[in-house]
gemmi code that builds the backbone of each chain (N, CA, C; Angstrom):
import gemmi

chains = {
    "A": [
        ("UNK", (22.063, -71.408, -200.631), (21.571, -72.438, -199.713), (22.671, -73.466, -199.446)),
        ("UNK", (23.057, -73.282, -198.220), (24.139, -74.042, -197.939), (23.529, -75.086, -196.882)),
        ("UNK", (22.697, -75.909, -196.955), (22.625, -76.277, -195.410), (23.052, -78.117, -195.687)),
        ("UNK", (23.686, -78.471, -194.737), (24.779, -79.804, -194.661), (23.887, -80.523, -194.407)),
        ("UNK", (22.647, -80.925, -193.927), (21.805, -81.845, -193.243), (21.364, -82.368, -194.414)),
        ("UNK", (20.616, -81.033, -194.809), (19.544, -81.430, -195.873), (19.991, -81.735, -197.004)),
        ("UNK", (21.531, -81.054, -197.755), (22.093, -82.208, -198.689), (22.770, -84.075, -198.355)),
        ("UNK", (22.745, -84.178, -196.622), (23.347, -85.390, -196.772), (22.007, -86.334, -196.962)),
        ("UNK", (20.782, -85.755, -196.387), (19.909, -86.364, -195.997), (18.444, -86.809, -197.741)),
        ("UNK", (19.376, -85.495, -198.333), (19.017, -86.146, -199.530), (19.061, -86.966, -200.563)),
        ("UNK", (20.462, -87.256, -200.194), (21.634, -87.470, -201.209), (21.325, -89.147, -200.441)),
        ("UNK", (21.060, -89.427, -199.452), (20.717, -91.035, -199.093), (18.786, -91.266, -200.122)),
        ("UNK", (18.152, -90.245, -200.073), (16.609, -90.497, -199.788), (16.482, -90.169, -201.169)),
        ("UNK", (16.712, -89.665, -202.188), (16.725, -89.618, -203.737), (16.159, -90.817, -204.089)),
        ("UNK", (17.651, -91.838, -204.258), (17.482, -92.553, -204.809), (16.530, -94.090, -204.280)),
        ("UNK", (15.735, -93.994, -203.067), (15.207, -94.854, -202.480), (13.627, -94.330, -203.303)),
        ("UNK", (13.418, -92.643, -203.008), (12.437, -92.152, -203.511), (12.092, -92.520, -205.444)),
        ("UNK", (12.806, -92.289, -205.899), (13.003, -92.664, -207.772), (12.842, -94.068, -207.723)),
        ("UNK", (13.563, -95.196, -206.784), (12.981, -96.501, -206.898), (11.760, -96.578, -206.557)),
        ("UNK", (11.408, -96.212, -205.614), (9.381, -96.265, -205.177), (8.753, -95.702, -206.585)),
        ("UNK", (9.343, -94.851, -207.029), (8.489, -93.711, -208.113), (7.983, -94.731, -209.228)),
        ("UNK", (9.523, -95.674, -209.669), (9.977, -96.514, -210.869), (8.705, -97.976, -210.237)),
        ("UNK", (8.445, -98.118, -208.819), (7.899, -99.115, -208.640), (6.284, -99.064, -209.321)),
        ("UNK", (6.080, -97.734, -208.470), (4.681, -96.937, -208.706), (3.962, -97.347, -210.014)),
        ("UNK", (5.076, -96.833, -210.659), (4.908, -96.573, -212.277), (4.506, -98.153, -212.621)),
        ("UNK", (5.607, -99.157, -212.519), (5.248, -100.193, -213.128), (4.456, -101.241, -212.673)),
        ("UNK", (4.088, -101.570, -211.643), (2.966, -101.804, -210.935), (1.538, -101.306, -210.836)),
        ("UNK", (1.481, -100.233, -211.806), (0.497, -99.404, -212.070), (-1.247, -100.075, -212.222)),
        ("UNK", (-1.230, -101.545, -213.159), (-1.943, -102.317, -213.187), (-2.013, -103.284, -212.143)),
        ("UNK", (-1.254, -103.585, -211.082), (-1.530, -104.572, -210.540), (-1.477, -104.068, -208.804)),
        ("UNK", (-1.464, -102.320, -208.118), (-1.647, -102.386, -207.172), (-1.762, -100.981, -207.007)),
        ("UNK", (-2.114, -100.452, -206.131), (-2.513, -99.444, -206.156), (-1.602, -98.108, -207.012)),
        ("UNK", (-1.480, -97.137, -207.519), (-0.894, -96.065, -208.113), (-1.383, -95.955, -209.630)),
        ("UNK", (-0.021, -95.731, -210.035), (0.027, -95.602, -211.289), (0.721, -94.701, -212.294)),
        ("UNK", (0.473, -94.202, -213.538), (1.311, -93.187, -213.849), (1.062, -92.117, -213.278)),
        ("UNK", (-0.178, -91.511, -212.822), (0.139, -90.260, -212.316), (0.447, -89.834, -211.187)),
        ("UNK", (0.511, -91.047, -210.220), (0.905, -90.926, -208.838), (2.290, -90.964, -208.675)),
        ("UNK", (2.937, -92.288, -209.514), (4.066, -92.627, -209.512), (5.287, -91.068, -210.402)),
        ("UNK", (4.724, -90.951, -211.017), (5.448, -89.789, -211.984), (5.597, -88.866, -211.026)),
        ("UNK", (4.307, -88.016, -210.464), (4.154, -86.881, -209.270), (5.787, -87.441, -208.568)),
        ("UNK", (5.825, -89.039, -207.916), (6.945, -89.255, -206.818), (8.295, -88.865, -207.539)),
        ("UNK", (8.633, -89.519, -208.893), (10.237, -89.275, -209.524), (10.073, -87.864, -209.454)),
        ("UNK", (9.023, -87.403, -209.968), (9.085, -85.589, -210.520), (9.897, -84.996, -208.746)),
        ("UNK", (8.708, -85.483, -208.019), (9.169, -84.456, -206.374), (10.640, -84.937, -205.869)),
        ("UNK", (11.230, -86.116, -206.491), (12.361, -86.486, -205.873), (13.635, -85.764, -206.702)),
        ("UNK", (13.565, -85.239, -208.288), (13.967, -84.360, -208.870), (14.052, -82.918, -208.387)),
        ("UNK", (12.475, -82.442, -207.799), (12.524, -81.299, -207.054), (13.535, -80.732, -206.229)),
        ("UNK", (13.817, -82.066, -205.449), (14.148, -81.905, -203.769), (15.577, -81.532, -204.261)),
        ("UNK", (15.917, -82.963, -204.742), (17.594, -83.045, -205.296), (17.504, -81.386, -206.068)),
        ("UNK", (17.141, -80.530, -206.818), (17.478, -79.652, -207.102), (17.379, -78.395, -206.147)),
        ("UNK", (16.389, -78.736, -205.569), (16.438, -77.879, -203.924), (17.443, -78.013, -203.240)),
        ("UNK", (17.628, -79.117, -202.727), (18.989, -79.204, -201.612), (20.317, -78.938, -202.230)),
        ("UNK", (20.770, -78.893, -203.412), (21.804, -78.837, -204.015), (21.224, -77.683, -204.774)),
        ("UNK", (21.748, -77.234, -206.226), (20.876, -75.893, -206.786), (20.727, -76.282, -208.152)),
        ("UNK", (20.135, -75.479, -208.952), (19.947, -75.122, -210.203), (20.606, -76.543, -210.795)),
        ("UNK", (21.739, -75.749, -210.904), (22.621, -75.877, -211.512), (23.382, -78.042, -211.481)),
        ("UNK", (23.164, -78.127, -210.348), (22.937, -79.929, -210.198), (22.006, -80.392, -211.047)),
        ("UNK", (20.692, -80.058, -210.338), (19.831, -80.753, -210.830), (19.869, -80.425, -212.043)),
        ("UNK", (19.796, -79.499, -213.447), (19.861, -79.674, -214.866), (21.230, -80.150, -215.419)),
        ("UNK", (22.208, -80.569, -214.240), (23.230, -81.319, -214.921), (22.638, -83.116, -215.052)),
        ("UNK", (21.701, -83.234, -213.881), (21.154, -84.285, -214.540), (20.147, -85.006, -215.171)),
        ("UNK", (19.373, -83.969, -214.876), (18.017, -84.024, -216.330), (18.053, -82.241, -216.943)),
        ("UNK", (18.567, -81.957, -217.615), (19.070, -81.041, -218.656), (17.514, -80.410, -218.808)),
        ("UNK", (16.941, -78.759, -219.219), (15.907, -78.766, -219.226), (15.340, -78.947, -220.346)),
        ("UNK", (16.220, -79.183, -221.647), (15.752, -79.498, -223.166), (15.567, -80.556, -222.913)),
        ("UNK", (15.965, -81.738, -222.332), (15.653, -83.284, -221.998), (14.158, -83.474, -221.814)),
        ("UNK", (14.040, -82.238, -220.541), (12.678, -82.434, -219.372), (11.489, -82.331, -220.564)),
        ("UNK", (12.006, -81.052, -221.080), (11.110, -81.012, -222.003), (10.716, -81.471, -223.211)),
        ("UNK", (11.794, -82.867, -223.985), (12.008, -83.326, -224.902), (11.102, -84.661, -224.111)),
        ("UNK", (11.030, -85.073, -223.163), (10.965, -85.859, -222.106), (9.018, -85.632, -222.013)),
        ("UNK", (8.829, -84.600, -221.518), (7.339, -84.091, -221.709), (6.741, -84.531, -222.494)),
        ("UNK", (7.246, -83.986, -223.985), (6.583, -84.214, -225.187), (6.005, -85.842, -225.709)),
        ("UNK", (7.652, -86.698, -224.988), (7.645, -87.971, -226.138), (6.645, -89.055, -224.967)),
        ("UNK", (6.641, -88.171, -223.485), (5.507, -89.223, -222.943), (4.181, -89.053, -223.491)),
        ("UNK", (3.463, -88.044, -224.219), (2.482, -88.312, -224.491), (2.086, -88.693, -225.877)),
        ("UNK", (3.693, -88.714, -226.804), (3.481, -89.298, -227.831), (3.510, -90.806, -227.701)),
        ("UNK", (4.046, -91.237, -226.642), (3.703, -92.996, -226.307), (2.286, -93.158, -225.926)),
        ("UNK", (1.811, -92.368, -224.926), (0.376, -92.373, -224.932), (-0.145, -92.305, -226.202)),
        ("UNK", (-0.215, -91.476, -227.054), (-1.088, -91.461, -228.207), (-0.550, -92.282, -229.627)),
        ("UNK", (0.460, -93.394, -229.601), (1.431, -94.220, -230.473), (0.931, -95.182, -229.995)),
        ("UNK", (0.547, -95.680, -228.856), (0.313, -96.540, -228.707), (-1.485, -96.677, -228.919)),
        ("UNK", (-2.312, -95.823, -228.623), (-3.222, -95.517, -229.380), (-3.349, -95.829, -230.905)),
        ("UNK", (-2.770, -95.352, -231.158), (-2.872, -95.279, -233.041), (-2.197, -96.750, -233.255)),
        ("UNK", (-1.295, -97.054, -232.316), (-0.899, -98.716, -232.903), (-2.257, -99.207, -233.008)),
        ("UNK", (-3.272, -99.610, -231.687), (-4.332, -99.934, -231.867), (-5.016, -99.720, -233.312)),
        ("UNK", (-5.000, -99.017, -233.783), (-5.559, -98.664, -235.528), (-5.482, -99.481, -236.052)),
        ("UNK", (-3.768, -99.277, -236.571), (-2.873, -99.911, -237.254), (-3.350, -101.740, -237.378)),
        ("UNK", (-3.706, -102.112, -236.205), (-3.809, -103.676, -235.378), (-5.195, -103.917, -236.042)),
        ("UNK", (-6.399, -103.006, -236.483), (-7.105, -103.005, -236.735), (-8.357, -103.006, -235.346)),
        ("UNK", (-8.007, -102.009, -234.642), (-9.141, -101.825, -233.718), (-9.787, -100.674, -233.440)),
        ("UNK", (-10.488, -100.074, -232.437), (-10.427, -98.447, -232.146), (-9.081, -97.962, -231.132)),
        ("UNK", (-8.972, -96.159, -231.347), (-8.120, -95.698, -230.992), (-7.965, -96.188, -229.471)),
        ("UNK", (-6.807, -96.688, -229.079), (-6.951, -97.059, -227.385), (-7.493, -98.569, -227.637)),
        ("UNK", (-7.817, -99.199, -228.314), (-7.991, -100.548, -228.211), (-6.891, -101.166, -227.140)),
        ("UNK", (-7.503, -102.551, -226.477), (-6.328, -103.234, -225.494), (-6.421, -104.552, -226.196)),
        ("UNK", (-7.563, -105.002, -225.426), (-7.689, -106.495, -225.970), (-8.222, -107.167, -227.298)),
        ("UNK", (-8.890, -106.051, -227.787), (-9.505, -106.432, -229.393), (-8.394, -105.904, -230.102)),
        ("UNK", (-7.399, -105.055, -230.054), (-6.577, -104.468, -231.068), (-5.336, -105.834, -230.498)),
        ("UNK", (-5.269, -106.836, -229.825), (-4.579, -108.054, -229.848), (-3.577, -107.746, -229.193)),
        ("UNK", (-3.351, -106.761, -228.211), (-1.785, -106.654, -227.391), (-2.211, -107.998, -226.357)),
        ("UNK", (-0.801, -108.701, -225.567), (-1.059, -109.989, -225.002), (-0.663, -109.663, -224.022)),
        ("UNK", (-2.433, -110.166, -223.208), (-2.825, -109.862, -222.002), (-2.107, -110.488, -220.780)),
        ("UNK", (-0.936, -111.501, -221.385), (-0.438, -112.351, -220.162), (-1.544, -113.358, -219.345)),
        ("UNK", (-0.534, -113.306, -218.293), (-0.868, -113.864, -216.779), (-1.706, -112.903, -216.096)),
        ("UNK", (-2.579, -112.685, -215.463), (-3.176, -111.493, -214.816), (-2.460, -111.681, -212.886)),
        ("UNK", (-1.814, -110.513, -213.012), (-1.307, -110.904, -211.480), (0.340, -110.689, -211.769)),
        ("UNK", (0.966, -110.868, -213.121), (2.184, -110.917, -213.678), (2.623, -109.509, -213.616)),
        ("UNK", (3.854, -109.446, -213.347), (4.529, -107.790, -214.089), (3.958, -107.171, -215.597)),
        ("UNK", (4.600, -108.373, -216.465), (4.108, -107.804, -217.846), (2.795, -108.972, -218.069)),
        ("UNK", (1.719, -107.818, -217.402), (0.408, -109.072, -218.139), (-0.279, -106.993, -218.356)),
        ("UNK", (-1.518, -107.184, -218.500), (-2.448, -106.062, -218.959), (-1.860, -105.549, -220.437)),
        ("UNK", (-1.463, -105.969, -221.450), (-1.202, -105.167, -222.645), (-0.700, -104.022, -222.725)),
        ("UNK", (-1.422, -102.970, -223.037), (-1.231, -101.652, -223.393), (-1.318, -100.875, -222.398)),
        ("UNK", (-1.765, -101.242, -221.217), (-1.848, -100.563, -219.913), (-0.473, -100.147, -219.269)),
        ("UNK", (0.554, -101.116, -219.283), (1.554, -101.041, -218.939), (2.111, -99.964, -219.602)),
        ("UNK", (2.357, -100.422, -221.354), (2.657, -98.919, -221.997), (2.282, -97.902, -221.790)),
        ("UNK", (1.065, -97.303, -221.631), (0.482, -96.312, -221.899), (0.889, -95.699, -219.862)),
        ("UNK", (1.211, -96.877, -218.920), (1.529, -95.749, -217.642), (2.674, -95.228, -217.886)),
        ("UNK", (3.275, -96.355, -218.312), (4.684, -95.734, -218.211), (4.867, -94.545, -219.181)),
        ("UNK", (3.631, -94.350, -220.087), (3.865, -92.911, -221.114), (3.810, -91.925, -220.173)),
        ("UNK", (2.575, -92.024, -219.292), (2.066, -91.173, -218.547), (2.858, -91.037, -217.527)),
        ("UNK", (3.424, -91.552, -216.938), (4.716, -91.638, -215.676), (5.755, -90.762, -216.570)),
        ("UNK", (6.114, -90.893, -217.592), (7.371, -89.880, -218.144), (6.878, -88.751, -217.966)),
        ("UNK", (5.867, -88.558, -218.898), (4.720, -87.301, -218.614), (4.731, -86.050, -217.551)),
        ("UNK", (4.215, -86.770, -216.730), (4.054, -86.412, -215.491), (5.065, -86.017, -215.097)),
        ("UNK", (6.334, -86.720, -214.543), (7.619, -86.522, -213.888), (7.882, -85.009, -214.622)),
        ("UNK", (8.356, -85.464, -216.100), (8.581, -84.326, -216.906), (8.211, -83.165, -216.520)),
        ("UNK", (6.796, -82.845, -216.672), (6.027, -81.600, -216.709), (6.439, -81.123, -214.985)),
        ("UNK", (6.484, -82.048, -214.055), (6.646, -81.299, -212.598), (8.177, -80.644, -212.683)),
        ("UNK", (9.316, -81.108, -213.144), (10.446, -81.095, -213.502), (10.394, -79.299, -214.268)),
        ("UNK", (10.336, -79.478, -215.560), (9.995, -78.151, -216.488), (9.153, -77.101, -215.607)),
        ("UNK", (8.054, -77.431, -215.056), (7.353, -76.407, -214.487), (8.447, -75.604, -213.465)),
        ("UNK", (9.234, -77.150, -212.905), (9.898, -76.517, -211.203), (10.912, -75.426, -211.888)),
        ("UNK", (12.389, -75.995, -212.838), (12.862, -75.534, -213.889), (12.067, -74.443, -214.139)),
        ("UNK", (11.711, -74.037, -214.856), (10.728, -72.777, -216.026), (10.961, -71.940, -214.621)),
        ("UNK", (9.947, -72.073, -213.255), (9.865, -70.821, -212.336), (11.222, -70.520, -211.465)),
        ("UNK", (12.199, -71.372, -211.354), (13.036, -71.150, -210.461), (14.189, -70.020, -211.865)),
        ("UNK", (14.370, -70.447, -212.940), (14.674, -69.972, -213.808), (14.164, -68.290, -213.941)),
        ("UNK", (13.261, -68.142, -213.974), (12.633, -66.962, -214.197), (12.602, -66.065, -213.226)),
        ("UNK", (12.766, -66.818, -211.662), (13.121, -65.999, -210.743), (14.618, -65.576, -210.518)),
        ("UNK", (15.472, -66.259, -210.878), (16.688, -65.922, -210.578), (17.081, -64.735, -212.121)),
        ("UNK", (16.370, -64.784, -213.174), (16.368, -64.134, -214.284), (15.637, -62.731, -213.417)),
        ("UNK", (14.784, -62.648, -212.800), (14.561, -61.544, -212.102), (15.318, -60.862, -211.161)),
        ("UNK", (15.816, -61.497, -210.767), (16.640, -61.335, -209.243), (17.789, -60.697, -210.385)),
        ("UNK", (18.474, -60.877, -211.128), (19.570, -60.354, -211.345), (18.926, -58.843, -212.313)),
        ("UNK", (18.147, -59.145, -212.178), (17.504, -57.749, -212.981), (17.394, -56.341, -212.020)),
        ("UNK", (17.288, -56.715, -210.883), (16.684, -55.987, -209.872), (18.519, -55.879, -208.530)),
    ],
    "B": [
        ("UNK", (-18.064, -50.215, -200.067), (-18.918, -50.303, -199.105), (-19.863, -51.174, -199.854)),
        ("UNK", (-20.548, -50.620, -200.673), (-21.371, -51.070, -201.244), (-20.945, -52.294, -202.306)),
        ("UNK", (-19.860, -52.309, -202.796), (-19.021, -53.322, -203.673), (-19.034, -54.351, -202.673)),
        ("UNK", (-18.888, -54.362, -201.355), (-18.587, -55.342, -200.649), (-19.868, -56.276, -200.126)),
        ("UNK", (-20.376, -55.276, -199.944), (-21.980, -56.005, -199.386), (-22.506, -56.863, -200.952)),
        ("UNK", (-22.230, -56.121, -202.144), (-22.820, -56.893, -203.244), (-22.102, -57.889, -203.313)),
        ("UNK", (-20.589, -58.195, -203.127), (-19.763, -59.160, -203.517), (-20.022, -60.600, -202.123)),
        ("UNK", (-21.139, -60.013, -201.351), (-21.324, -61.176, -199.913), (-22.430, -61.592, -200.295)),
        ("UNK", (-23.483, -60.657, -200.822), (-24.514, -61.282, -201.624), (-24.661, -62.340, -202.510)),
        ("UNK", (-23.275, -61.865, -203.213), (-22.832, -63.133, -204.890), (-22.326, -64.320, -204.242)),
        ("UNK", (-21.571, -63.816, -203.187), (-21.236, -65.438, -202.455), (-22.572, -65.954, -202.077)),
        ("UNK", (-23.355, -65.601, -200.992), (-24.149, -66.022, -200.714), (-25.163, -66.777, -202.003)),
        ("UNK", (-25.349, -66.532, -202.707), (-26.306, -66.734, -203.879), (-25.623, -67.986, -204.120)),
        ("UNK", (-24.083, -68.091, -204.506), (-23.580, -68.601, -204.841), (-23.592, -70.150, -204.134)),
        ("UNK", (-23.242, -70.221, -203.206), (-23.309, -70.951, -201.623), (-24.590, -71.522, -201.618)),
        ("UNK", (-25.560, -70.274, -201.812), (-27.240, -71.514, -201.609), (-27.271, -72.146, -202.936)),
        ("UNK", (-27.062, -71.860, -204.109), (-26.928, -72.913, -205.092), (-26.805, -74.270, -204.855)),
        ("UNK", (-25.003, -73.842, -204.776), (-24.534, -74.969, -204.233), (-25.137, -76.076, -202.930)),
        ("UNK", (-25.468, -75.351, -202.493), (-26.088, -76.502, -201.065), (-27.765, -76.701, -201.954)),
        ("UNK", (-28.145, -76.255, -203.066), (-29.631, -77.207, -203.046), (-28.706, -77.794, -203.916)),
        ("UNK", (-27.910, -77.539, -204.902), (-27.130, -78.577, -205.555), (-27.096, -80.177, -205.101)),
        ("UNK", (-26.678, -79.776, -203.855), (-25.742, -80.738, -202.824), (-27.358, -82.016, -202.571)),
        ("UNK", (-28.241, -80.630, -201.988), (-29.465, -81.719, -201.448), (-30.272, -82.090, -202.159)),
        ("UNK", (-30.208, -81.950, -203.953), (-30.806, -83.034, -204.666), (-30.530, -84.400, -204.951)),
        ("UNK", (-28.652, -84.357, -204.638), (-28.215, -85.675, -204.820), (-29.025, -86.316, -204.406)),
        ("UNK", (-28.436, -87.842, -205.204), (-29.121, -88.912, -204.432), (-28.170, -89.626, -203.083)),
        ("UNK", (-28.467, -90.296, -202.028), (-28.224, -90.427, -201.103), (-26.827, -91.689, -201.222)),
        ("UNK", (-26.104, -91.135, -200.990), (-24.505, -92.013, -201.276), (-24.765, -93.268, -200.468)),
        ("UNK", (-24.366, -94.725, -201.324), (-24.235, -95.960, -201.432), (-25.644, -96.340, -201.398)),
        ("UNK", (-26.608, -95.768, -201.443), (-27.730, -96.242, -201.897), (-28.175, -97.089, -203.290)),
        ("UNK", (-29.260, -98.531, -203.273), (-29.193, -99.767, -203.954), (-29.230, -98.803, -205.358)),
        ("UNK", (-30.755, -98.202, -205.552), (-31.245, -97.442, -206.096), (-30.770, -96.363, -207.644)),
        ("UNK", (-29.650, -96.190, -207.084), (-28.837, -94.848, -207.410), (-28.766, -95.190, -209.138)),
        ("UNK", (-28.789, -93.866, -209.633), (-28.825, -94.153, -210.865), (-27.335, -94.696, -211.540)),
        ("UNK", (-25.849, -94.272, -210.616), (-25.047, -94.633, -210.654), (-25.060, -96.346, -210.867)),
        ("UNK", (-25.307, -96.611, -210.072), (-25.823, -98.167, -209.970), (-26.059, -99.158, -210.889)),
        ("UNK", (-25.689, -98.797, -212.288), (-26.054, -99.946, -213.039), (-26.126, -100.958, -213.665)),
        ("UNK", (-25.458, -101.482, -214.637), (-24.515, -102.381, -215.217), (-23.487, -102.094, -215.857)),
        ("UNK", (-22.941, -100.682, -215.874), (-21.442, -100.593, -216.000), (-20.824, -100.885, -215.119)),
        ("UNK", (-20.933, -100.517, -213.928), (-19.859, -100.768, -213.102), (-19.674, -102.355, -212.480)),
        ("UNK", (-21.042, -103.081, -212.605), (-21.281, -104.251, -212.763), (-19.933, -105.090, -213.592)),
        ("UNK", (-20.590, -104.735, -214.533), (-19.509, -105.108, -215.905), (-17.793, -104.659, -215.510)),
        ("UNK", (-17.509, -103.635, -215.255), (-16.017, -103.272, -214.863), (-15.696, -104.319, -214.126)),
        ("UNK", (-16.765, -104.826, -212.179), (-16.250, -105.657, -211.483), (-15.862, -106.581, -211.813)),
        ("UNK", (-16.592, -107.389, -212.934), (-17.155, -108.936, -212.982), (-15.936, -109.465, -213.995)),
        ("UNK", (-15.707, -108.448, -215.335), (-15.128, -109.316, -216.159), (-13.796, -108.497, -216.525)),
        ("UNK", (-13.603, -106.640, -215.385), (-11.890, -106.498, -216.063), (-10.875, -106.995, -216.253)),
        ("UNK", (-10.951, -108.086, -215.124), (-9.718, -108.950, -215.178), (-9.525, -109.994, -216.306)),
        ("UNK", (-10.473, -110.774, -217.061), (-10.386, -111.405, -218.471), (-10.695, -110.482, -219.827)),
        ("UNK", (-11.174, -109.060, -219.290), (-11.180, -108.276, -220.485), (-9.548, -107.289, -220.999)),
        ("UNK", (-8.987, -107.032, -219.345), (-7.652, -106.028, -219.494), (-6.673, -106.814, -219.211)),
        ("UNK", (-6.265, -107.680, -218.326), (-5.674, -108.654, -218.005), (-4.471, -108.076, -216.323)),
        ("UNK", (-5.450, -106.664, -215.692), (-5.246, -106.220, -214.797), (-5.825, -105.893, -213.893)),
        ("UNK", (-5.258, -106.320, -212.648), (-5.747, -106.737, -211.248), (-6.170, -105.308, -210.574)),
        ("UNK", (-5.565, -104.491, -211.064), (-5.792, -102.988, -210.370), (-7.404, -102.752, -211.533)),
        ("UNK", (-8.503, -102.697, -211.092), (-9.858, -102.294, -211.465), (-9.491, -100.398, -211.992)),
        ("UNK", (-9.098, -99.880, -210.690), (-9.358, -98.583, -211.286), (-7.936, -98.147, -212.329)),
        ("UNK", (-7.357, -99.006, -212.612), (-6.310, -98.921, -213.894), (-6.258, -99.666, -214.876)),
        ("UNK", (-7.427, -100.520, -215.061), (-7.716, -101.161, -216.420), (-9.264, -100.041, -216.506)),
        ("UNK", (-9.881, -98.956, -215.593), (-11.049, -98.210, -215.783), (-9.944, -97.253, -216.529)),
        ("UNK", (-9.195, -96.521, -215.654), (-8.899, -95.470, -215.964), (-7.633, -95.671, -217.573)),
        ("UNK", (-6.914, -96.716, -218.024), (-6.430, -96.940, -218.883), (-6.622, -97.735, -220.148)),
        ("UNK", (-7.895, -98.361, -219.774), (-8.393, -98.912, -221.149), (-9.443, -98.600, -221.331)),
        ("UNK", (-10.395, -98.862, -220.543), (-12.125, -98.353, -220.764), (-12.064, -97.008, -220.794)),
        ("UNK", (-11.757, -96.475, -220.114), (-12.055, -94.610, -220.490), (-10.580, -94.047, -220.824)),
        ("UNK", (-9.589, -95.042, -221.849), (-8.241, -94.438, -222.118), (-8.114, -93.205, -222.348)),
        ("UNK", (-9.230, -92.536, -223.677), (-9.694, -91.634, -224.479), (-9.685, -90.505, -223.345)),
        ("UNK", (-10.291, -90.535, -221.867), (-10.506, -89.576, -221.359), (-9.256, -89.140, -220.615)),
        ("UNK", (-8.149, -90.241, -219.936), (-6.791, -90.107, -219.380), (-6.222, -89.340, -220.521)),
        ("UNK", (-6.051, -89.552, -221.658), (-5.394, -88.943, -222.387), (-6.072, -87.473, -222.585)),
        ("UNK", (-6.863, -87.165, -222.371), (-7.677, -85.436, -222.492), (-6.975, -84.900, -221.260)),
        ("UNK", (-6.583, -86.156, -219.458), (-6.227, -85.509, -218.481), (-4.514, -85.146, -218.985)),
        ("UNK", (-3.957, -86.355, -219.921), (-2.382, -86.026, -219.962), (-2.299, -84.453, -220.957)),
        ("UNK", (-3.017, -84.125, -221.461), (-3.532, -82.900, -222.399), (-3.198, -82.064, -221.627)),
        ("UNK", (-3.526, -82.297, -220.510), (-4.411, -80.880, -219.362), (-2.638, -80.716, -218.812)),
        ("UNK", (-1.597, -81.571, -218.617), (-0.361, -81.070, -218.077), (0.442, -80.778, -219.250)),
        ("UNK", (0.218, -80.892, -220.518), (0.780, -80.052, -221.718), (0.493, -78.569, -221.721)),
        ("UNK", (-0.960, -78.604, -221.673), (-1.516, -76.732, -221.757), (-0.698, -76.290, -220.276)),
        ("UNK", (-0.752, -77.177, -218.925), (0.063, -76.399, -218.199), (1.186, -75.575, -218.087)),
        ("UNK", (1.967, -76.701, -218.966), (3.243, -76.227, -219.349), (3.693, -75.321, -220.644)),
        ("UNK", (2.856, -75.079, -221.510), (2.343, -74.362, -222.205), (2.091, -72.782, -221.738)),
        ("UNK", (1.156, -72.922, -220.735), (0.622, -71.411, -220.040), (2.100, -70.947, -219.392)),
        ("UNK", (2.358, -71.856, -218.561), (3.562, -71.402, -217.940), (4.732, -70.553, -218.730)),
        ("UNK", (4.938, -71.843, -220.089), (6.209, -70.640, -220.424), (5.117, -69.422, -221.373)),
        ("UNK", (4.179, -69.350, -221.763), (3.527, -68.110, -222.565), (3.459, -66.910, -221.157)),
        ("UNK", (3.508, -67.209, -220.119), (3.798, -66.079, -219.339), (4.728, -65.769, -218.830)),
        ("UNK", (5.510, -67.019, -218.750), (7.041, -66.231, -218.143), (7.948, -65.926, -218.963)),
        ("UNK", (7.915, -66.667, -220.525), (9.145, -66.511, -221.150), (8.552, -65.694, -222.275)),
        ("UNK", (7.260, -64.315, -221.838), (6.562, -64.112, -223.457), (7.874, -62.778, -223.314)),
        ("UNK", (8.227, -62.274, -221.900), (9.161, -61.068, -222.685), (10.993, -61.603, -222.334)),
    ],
}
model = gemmi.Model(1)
for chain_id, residues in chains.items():
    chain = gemmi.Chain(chain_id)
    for i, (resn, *xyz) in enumerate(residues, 1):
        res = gemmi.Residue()
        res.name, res.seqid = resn, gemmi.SeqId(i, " ")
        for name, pos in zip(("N", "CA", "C"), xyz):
            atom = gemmi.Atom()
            atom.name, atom.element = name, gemmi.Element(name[0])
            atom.pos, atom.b_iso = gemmi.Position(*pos), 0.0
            res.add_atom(atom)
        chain.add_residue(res)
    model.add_chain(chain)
structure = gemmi.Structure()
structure.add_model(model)
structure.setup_entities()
């Protein structure tokens, strides 16, 4: 895949796309999205960049032991931050009784554990679209040379 | 021939289910609705001094029903899971 358009035209729109994604994500409590919307956006802007360029780009810059090291540790923030709640003395997922500080409401960092727990889910997400895209494009070109 | 006519039947069966399914609901935004009650009351009135976030359906979906987001972040582990148990089992 050689085509000149669609790498120049990506190579501007990446990184505008990963800032919206990064916005998504952290704004999650205070306007519309969230982690799983926002994650879906970094994940598809990873896609593209490995589409318009190949393979071989895109795991030079998220590596697929990363993606998938990456997978794992978003949902161990989801569930760490859970069990902190314990720890704090509340139930699993506690926000405001397990004492995380709720801020300003309306603030960047106000909602507690909400914030943590998108941004677990925003790694998450990205990750798994990443590995999935990775895993099949992998397996096809592992075919293709078979045949 | 006959596989086919049975397999339009199973839809069909299938299909009228679904549509008395459909026409027992109760009638959407109606006062009534059993939906209607003091949970969601409660979500409107006090998420914002209970989560300390302005987005309603992300202090629902991340603190009040955290337990269940995390069963959905589950659901893109087994994805990725199935995926490589079939592509990378040989």
């Amino acid at each position: 895949m050689e085509d000149l358009i669609l790498r120049y035209v990506s190579r501007i729109v990446v990184p505008f796309v990963q800032l919206y994604g990064l916005y998504v994500v952290f704004h999650g409590h205070l306007s519309p999205g969230g982690g799983f919307s926002g994650g879906a956006i970094i994940g598809a802007s990873m896609i593209l960049y490995a589409l318009a360029f190949n393979l071989a780009a895109g795991t030079k810059k998220i590596s697929h032991d990363l993606s998938l090291i990456l997978e794992s540790s978003g949902g161990l923030i989801y569930a760490g931050v859970g069990l902190l709640a314990i720890f704090l003395g509340a139930n699993f997922l506690g926000n405001m009784v397990a004492g995380f500080p709720l801020g300003t409401p309306g603030n960047l960092f106000s909602g507690g554990a909400i914030m943590l727990i998108t941004l677990g889910v925003g790694i998450k997400v990205a990750a798994t679209m990443i590995t999935l895209f990775y895993s099949l494009i992998e397996e096809e070109q592992a075919t293709d040379e078979h045949h | 021939m006959m596989r086919k006519i049975l397999i339009v039947l199973l839809l069909l069966l299938i299909g009228l289910a679904l549509i008395v399914t459909v026409l027992e609901m109760p009638t959407f935004g109606e006062a009534g609705n059993p939906t209607n009650n003091e949970v969601p009351e409660r979500y409107l009135e006090r998420s914002i001094e209970e989560t300390g976030a302005l987005n309603v359906i992300a202090s629902i979906i991340i603190d009040y029903r955290a337990f269940d987001t995390l069963g959905e972040a589950t659901v893109l582990f087994v994805a990725i899971a199935a995926a490589f148990a079939t592509l990378k089992a040989n």
